[in-house]
PDB file of N, CA, C and O in Angstrom:
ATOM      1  N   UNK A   1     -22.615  18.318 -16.814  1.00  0.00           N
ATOM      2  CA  UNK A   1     -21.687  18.488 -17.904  1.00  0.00           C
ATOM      3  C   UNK A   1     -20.472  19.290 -17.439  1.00  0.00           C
ATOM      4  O   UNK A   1     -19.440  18.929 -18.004  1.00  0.00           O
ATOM      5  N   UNK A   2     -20.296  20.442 -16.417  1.00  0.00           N
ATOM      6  CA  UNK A   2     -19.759  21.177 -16.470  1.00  0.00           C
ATOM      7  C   UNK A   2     -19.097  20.404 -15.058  1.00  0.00           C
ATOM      8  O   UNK A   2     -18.330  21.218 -14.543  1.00  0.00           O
ATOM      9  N   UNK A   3     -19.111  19.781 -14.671  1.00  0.00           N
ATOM     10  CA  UNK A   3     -18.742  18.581 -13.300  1.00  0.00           C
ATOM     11  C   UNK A   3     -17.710  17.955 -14.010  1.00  0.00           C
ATOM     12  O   UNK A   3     -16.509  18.227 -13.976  1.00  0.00           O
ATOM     13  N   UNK A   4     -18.401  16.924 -14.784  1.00  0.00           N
ATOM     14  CA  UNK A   4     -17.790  16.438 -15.735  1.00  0.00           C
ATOM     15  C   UNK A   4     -16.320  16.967 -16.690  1.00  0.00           C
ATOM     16  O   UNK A   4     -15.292  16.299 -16.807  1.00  0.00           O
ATOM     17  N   UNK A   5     -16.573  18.299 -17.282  1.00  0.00           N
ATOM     18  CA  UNK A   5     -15.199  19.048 -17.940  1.00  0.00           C
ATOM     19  C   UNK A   5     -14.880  19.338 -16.919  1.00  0.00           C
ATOM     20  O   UNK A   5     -13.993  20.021 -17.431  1.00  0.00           O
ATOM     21  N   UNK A   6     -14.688  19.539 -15.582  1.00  0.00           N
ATOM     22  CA  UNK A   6     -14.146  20.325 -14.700  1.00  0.00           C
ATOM     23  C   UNK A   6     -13.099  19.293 -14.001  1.00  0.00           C
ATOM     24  O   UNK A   6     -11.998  19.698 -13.628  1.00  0.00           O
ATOM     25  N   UNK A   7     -13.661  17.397 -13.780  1.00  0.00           N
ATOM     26  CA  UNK A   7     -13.052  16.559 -13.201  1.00  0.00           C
ATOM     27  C   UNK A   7     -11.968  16.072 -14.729  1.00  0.00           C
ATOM     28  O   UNK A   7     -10.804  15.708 -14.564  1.00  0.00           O
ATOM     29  N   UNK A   8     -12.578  16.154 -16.049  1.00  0.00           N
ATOM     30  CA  UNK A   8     -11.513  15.597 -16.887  1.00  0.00           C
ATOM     31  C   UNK A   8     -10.149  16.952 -17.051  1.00  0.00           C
ATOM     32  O   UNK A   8      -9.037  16.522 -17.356  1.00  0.00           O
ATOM     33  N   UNK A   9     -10.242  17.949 -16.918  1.00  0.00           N
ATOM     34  CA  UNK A   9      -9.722  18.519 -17.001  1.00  0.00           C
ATOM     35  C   UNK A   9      -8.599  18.417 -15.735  1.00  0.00           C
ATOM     36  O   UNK A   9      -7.432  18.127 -15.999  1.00  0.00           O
ATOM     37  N   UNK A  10      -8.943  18.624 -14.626  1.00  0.00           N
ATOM     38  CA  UNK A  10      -8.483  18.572 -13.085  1.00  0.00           C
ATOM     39  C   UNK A  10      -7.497  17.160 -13.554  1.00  0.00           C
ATOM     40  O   UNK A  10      -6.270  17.249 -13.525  1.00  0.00           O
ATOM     41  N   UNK A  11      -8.035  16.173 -13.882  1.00  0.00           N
ATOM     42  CA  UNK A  11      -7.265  14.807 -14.283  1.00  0.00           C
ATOM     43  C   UNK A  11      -6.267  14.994 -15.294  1.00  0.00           C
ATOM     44  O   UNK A  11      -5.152  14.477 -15.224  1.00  0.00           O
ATOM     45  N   UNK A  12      -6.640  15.702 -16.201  1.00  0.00           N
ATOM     46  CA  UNK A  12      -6.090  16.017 -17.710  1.00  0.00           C
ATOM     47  C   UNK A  12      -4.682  16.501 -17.234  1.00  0.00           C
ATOM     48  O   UNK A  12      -3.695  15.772 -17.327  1.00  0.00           O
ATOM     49  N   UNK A  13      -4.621  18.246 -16.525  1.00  0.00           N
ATOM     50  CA  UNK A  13      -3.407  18.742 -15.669  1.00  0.00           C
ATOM     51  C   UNK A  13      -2.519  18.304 -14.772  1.00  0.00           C
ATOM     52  O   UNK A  13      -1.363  18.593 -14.464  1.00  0.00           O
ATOM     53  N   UNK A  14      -3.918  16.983 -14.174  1.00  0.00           N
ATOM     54  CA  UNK A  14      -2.434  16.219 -13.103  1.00  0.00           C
ATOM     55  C   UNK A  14      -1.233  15.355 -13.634  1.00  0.00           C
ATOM     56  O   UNK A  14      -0.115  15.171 -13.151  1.00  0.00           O
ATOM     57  N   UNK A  15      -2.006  14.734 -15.150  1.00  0.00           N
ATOM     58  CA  UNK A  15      -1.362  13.954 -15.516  1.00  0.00           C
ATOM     59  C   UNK A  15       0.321  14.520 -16.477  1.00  0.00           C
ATOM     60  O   UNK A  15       1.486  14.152 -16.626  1.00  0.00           O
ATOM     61  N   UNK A  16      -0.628  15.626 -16.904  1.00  0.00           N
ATOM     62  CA  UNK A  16       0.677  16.453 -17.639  1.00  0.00           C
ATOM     63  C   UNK A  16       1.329  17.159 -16.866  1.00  0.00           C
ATOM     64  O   UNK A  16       2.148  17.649 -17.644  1.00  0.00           O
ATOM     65  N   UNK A  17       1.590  17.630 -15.723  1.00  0.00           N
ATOM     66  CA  UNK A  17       2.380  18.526 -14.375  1.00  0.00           C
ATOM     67  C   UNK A  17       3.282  17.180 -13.850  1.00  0.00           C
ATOM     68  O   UNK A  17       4.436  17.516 -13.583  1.00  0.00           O
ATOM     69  N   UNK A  18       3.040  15.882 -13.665  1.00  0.00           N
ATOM     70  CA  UNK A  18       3.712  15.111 -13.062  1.00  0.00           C
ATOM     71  C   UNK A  18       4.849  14.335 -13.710  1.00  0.00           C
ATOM     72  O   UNK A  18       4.960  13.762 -14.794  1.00  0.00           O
ATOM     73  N   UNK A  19       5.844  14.561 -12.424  1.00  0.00           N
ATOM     74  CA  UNK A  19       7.090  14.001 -13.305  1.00  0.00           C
ATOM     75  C   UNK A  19       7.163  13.193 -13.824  1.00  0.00           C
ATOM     76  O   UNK A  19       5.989  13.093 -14.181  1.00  0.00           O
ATOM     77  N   UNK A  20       7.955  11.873 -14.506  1.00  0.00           N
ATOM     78  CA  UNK A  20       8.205  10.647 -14.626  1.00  0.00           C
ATOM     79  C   UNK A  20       8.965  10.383 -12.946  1.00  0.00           C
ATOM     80  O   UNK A  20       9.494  11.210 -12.203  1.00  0.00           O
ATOM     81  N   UNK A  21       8.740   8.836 -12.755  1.00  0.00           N
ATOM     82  CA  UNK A  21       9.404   8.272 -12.002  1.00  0.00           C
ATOM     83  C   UNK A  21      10.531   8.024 -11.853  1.00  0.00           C
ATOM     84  O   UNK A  21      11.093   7.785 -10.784  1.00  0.00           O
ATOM     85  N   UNK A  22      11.222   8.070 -13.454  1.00  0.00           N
ATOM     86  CA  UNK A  22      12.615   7.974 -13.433  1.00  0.00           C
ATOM     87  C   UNK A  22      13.243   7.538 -12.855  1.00  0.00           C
ATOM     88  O   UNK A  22      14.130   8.029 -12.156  1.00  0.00           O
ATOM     89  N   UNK A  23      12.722   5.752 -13.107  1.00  0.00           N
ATOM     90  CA  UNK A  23      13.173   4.747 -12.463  1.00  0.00           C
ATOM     91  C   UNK A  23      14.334   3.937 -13.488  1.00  0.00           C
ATOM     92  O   UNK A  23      14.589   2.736 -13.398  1.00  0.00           O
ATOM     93  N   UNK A  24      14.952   4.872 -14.453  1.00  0.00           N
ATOM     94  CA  UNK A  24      15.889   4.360 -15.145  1.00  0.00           C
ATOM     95  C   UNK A  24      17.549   4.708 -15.050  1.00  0.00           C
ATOM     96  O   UNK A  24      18.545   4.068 -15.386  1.00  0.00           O
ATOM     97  N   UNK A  25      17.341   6.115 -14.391  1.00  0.00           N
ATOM     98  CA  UNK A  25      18.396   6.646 -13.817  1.00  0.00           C
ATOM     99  C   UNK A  25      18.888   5.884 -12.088  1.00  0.00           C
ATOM    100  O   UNK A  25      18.228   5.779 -11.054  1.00  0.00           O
ATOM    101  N   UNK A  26      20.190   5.509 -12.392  1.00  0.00           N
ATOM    102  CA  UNK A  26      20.154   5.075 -11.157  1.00  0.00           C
ATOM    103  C   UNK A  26      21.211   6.502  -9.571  1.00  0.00           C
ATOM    104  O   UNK A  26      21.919   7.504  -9.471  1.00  0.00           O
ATOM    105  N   UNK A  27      20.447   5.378  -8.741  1.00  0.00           N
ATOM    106  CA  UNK A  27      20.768   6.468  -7.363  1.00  0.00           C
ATOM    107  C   UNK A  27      22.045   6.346  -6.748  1.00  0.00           C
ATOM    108  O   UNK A  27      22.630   5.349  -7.170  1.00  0.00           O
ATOM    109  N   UNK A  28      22.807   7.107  -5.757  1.00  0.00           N
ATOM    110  CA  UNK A  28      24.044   6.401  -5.387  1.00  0.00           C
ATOM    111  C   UNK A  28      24.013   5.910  -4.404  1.00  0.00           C
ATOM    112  O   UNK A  28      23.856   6.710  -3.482  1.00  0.00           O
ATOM    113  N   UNK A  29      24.138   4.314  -3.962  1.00  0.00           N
ATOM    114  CA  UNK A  29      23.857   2.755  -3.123  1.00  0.00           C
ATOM    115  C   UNK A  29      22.913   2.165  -3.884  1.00  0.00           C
ATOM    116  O   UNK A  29      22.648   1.045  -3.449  1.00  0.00           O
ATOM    117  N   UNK A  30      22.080   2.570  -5.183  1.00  0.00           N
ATOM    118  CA  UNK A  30      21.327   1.371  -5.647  1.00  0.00           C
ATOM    119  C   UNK A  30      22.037   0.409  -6.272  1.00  0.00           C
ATOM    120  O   UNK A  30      22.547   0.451  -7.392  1.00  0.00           O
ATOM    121  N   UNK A  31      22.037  -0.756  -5.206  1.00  0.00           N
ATOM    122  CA  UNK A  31      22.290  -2.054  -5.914  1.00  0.00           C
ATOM    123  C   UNK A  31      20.849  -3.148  -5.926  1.00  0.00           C
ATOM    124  O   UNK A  31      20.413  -3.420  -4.807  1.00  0.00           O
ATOM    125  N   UNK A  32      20.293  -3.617  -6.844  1.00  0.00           N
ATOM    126  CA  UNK A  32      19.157  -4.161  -7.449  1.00  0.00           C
ATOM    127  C   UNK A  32      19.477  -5.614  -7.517  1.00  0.00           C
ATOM    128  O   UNK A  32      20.208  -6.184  -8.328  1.00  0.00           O
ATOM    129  N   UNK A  33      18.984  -5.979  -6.790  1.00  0.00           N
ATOM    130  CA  UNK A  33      19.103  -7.944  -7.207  1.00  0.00           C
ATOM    131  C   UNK A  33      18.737  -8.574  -8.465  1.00  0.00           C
ATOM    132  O   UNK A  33      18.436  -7.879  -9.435  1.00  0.00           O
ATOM    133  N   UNK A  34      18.740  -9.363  -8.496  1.00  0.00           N
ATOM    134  CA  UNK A  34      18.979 -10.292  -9.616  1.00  0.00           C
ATOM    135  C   UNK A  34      16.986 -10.122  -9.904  1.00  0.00           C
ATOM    136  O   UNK A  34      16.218  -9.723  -9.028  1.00  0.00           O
ATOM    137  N   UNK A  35      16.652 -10.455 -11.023  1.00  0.00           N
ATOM    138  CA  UNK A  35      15.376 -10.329 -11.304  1.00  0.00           C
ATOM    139  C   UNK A  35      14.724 -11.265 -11.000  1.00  0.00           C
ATOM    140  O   UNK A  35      15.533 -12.116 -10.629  1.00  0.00           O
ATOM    141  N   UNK A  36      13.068 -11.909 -10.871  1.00  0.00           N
ATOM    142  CA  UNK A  36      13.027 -13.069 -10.535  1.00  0.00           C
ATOM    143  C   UNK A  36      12.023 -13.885 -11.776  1.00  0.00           C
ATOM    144  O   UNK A  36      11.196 -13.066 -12.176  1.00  0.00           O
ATOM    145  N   UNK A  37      11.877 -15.105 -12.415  1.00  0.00           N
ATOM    146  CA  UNK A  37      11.700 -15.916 -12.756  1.00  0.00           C
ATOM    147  C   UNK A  37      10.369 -15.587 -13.219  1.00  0.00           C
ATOM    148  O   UNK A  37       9.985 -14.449 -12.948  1.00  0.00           O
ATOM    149  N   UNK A  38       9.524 -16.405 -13.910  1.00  0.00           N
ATOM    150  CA  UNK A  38       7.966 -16.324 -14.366  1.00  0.00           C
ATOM    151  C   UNK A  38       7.947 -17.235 -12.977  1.00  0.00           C
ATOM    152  O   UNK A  38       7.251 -16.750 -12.085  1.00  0.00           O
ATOM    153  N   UNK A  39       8.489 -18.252 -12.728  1.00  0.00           N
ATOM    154  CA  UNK A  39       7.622 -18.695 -11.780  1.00  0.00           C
ATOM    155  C   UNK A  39       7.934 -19.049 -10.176  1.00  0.00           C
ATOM    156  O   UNK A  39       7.347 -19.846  -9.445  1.00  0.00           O
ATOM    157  N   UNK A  40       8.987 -18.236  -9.911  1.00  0.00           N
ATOM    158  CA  UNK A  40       9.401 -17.366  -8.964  1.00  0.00           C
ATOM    159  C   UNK A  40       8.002 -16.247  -8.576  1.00  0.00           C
ATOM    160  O   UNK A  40       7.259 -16.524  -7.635  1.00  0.00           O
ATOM    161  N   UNK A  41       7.785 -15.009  -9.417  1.00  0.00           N
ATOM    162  CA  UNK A  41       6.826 -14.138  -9.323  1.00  0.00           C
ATOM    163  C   UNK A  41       5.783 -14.720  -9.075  1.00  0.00           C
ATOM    164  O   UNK A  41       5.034 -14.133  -8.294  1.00  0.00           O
ATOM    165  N   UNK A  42       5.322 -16.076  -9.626  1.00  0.00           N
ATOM    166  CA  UNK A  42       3.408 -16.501  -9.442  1.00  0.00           C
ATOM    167  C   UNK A  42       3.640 -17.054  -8.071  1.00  0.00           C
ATOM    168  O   UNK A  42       2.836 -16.774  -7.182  1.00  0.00           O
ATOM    169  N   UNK A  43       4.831 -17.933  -7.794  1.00  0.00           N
ATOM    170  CA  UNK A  43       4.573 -18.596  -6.490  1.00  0.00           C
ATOM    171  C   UNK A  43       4.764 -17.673  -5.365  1.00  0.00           C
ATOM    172  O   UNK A  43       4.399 -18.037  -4.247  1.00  0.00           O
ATOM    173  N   UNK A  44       5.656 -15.736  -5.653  1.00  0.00           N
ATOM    174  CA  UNK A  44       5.496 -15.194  -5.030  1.00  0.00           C
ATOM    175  C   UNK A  44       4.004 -14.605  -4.327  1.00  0.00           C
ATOM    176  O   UNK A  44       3.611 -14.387  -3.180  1.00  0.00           O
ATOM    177  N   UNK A  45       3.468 -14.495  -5.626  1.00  0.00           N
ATOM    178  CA  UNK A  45       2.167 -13.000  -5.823  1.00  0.00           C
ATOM    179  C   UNK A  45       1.028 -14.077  -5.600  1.00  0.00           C
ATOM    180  O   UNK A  45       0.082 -13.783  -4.869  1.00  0.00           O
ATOM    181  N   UNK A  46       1.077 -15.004  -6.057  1.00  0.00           N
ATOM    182  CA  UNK A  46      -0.560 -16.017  -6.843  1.00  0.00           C
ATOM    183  C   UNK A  46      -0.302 -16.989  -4.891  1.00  0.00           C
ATOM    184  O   UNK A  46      -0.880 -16.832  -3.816  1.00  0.00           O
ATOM    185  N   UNK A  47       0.922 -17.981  -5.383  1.00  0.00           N
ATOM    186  CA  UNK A  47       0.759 -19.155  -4.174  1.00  0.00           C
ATOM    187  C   UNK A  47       0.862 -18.401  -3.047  1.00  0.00           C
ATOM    188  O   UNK A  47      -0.118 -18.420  -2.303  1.00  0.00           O
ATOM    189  N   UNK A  48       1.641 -17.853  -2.784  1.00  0.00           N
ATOM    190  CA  UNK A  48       2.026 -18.223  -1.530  1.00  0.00           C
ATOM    191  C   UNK A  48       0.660 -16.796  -0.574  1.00  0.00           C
ATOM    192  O   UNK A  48       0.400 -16.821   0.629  1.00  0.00           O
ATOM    193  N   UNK A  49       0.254 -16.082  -1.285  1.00  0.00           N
ATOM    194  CA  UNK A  49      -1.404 -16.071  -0.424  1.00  0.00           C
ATOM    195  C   UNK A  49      -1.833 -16.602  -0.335  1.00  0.00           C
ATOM    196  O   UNK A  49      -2.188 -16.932   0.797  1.00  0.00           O
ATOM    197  N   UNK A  50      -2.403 -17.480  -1.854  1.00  0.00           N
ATOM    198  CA  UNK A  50      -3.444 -18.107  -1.241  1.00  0.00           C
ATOM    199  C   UNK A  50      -3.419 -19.336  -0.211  1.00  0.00           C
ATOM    200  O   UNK A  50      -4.461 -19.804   0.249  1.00  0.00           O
ATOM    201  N   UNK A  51      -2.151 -19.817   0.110  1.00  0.00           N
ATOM    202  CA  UNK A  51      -1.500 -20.627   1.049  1.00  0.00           C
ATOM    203  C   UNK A  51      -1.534 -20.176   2.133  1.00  0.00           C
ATOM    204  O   UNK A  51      -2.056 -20.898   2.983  1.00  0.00           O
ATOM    205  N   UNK A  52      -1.028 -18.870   2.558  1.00  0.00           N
ATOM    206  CA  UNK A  52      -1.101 -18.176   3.640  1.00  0.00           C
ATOM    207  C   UNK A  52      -2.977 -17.801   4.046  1.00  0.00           C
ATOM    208  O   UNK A  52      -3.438 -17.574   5.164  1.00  0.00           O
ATOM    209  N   UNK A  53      -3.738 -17.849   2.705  1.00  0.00           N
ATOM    210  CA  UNK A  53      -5.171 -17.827   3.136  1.00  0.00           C
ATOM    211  C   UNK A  53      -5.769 -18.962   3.752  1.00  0.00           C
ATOM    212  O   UNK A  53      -6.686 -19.014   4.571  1.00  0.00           O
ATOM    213  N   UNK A  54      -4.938 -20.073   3.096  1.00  0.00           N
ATOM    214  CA  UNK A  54      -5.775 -21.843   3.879  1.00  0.00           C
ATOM    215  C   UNK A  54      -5.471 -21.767   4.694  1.00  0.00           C
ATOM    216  O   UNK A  54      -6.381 -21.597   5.506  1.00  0.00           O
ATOM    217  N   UNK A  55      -3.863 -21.806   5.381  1.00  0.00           N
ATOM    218  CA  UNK A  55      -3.639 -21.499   6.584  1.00  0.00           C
ATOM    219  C   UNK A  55      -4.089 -20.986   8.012  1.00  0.00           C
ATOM    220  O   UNK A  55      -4.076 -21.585   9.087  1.00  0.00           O
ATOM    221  N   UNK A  56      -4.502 -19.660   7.696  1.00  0.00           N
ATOM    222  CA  UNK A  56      -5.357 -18.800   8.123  1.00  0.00           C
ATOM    223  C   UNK A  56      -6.696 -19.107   8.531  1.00  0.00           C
ATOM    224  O   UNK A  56      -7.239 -18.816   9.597  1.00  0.00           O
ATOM    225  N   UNK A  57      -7.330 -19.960   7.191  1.00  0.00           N
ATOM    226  CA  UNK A  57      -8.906 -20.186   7.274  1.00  0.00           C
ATOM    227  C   UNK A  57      -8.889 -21.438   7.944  1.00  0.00           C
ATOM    228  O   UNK A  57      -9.921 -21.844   8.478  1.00  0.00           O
ATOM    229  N   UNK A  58      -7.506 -22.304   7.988  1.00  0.00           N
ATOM    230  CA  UNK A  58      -7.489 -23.917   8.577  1.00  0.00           C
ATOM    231  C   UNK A  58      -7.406 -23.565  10.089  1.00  0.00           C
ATOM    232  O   UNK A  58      -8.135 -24.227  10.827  1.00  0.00           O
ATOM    233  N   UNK A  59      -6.690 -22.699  10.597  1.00  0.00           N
ATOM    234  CA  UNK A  59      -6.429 -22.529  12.279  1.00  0.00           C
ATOM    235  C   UNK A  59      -8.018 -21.935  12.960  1.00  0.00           C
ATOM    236  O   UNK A  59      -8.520 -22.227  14.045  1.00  0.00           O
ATOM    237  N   UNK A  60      -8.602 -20.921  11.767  1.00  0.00           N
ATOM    238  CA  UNK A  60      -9.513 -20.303  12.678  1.00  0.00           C
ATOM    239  C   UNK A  60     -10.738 -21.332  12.833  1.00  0.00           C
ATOM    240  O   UNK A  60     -11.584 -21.275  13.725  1.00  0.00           O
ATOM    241  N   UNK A  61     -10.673 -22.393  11.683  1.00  0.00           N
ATOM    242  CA  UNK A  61     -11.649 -23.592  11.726  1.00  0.00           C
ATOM    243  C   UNK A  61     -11.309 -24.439  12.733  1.00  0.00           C
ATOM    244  O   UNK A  61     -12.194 -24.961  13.412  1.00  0.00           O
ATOM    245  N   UNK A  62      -9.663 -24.741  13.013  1.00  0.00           N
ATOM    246  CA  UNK A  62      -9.621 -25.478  14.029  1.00  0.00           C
ATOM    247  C   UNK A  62      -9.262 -25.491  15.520  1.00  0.00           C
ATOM    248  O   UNK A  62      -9.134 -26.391  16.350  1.00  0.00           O
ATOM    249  N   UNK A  63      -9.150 -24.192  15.546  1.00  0.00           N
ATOM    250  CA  UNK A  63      -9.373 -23.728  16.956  1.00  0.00           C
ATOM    251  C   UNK A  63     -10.880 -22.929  17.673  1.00  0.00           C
ATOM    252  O   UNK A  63     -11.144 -22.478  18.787  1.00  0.00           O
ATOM    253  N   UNK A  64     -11.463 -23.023  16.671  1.00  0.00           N
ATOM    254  CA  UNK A  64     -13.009 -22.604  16.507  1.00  0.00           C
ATOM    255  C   UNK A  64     -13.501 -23.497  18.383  1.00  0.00           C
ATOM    256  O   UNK A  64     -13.518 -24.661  18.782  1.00  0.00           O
ATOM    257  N   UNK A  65     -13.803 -22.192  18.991  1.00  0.00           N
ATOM    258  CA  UNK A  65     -13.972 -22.907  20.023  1.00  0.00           C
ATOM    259  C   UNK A  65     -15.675 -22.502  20.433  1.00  0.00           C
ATOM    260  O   UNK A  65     -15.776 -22.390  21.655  1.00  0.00           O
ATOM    261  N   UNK A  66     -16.395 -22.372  20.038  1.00  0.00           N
ATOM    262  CA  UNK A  66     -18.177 -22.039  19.593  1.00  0.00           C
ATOM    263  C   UNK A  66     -18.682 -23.353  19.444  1.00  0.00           C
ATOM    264  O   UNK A  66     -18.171 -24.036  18.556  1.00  0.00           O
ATOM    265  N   UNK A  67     -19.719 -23.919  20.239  1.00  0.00           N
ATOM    266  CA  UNK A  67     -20.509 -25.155  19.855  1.00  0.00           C
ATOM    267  C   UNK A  67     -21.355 -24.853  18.632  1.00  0.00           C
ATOM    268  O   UNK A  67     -22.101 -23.918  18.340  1.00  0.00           O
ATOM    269  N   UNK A  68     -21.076 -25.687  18.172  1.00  0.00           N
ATOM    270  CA  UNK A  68     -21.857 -26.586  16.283  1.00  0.00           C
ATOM    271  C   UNK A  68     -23.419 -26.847  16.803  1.00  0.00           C
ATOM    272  O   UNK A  68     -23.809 -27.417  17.822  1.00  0.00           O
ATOM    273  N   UNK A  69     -24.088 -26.284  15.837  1.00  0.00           N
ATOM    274  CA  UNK A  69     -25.366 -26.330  16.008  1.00  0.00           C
ATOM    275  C   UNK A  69     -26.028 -27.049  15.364  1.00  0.00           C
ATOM    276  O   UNK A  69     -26.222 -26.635  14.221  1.00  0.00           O
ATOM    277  N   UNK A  70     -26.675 -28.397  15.720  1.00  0.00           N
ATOM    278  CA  UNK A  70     -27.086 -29.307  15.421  1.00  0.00           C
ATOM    279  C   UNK A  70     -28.324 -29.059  14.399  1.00  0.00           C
ATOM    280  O   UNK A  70     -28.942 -30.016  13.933  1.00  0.00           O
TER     281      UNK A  70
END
């Protein structure tokens, strides 16, 4: 119990001591590009791993140089 109040608390203070990010104020040279798309972002974040994963899993299958065990 006393583990317990000691880690919510420890959590409780970090959260209230820490600044904001204050990522609304801007810096001097921030210039920010253009935003990107709904589907701009998926083919960033979603496709293009798991593309880069077939890829990956297609070369090591086909350069697989270990005899196949019958």
């Amino acid at each position: 119990m006393r583990t317990g109040a000691v880690a919510a608390g420890t959590t409780l203070m970090m959260l209230l001591m820490s600044s904001p990010a204050l990522a609304l104020t801007r810096d001097d040279g921030d210039d920010p590009g253009p935003g990107l798309s709904a589907m701009e972002t998926i083919g960033l974040y979603v496709v293009a791993p798991i593309v880069l994963y077939l890829v990956i899993t297609g070369l090591v299958m086909v350069l697989d140089k270990s005899k196949k065990q019958a």
